[in-house]
C-alpha positions as CSV (number, residue, x, y, z in Angstrom):
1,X,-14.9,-3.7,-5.1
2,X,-16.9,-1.3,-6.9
3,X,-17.8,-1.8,-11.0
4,X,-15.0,0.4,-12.2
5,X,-12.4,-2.4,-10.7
6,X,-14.9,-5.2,-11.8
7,X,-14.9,-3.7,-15.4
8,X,-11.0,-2.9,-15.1
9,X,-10.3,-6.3,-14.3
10,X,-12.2,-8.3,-16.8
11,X,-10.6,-5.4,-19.4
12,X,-7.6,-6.7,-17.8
13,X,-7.6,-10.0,-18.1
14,X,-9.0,-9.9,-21.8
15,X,-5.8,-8.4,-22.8
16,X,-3.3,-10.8,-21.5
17,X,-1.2,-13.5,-24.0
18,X,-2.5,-16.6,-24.4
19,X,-0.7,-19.6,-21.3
20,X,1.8,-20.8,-24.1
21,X,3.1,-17.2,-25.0
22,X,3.0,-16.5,-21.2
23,X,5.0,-18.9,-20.2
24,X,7.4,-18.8,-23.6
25,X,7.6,-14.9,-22.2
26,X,8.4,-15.5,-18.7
27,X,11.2,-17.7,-20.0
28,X,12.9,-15.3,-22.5
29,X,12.6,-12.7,-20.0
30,X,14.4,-14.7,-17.3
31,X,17.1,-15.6,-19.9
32,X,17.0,-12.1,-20.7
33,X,16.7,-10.6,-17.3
34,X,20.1,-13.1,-16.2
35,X,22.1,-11.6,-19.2
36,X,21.6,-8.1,-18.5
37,X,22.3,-8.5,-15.0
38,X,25.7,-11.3,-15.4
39,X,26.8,-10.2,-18.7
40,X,25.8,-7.0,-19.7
41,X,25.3,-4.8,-16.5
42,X,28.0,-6.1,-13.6
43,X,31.0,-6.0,-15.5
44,X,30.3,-2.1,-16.4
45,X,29.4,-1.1,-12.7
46,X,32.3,-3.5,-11.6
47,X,34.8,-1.2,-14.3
48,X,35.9,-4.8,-15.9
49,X,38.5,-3.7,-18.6
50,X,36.5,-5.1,-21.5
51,X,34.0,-3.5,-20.5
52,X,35.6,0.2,-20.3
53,X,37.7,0.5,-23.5
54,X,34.1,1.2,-25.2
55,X,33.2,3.8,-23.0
56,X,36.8,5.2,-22.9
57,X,36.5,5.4,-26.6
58,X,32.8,7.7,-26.0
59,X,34.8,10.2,-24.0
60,X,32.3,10.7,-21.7
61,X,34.2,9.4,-18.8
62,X,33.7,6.6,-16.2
63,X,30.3,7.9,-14.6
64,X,28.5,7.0,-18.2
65,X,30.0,3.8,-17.9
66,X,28.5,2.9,-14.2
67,X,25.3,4.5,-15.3
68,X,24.6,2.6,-18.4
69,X,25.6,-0.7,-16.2
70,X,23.0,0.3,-13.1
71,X,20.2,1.1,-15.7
72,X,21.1,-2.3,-17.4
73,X,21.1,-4.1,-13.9
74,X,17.5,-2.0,-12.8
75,X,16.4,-3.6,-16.1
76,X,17.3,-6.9,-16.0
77,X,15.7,-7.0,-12.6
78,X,12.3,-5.4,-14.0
79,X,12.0,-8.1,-16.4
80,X,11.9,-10.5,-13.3
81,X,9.2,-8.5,-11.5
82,X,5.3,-9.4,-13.1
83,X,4.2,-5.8,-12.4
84,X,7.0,-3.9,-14.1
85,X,8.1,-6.2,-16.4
86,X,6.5,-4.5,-19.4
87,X,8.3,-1.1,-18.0
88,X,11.6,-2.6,-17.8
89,X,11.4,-4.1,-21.4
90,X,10.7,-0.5,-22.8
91,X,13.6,1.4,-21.0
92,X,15.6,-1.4,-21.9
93,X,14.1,-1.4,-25.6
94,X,15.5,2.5,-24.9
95,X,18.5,2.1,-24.0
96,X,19.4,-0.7,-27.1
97,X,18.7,2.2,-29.1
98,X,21.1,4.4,-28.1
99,X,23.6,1.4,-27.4
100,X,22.6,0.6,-31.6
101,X,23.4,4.8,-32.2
102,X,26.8,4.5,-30.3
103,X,27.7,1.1,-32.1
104,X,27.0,2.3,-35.3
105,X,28.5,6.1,-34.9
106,X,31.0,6.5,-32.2
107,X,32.3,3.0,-31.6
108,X,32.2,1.3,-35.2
109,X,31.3,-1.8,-33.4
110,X,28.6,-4.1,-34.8
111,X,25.5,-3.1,-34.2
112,X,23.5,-6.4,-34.5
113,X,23.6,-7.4,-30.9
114,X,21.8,-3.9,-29.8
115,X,19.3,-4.2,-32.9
116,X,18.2,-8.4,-32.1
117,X,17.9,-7.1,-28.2
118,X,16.3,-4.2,-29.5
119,X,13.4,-6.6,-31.3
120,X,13.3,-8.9,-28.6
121,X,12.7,-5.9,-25.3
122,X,10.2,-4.0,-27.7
123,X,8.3,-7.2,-28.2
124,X,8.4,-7.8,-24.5
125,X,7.3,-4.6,-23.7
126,X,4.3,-4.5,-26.9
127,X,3.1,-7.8,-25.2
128,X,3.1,-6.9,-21.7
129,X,1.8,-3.5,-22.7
130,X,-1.4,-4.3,-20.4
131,X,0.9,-4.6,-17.0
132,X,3.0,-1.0,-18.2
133,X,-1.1,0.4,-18.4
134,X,-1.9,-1.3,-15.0
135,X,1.2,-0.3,-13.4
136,X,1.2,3.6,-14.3
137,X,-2.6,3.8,-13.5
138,X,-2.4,1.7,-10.0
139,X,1.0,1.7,-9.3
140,X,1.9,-1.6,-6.6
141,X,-2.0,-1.8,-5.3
142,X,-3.6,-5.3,-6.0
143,X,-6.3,-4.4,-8.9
């Protein structure tokens, strides 16, 4: 271990949330993490009916459909992960922005539920900011 990681480390560990917003995080994100996957994601890659009158009305065809569902079921597994969980809450904070862009232009369907996931990925992702930096500078290897 050479003084770089040492310094890395301590720089590291300086930066992560306190144990109470830890743990309040790693809740929300499982809650979070469970929607996207059960609610959100599956019925889209499993072409549920509900599900496919929105992205009939796009007119982009099914394929955008089964996309938006894996990238919503990649995400809601991310937010499970420690290492990428801070990545997964900003593509996720991503993709509520374009869901909030459809809603609001194409669909005229509300566009609260895009915007409150919006807020609550983006602060997932602006307080796990330090495991996005660790991740895209060390990729998988223990630091």
């Amino acid at each position: 271990m050479s003084a770089n990681d040492i310094a890395t480390e301590k720089t590291v560990d300086a930066e992560r949330p306190a144990k109470g917003l830890h743990v309040t995080l790693w809740v929300l994100q499982a809650l979070l993490g469970v929607f996207m996957i059960a609610a959100s994601g599956a019925p889209k890659l499993f072409g549920a009916e509900s599900a496919a009158e929105g992205f009939d009305l796009i007119g982009w065809g099914d394929w955008f459909m089964y996309a938006i569902g894996a990238l919503e079921v990649a995400g809601g597994v991310g937010l499970l992960i420690p290492r990428v969980s801070g990545l997964a809450a900003t593509g996720l904070s991503l993709l509520m922005v374009g869901a909030a862009i459809f809603n609001a232009t194409i669909l005229d369907f509300p566009v609260y539920t895009p915007i409150i996931l919006l807020v609550l990925f983006a602060s997932i992702a602006w307080v796990r900011r330090y495991q996005t930096r660790r991740f895209l500078a060390h990729g998988f290897k223990a630091v």
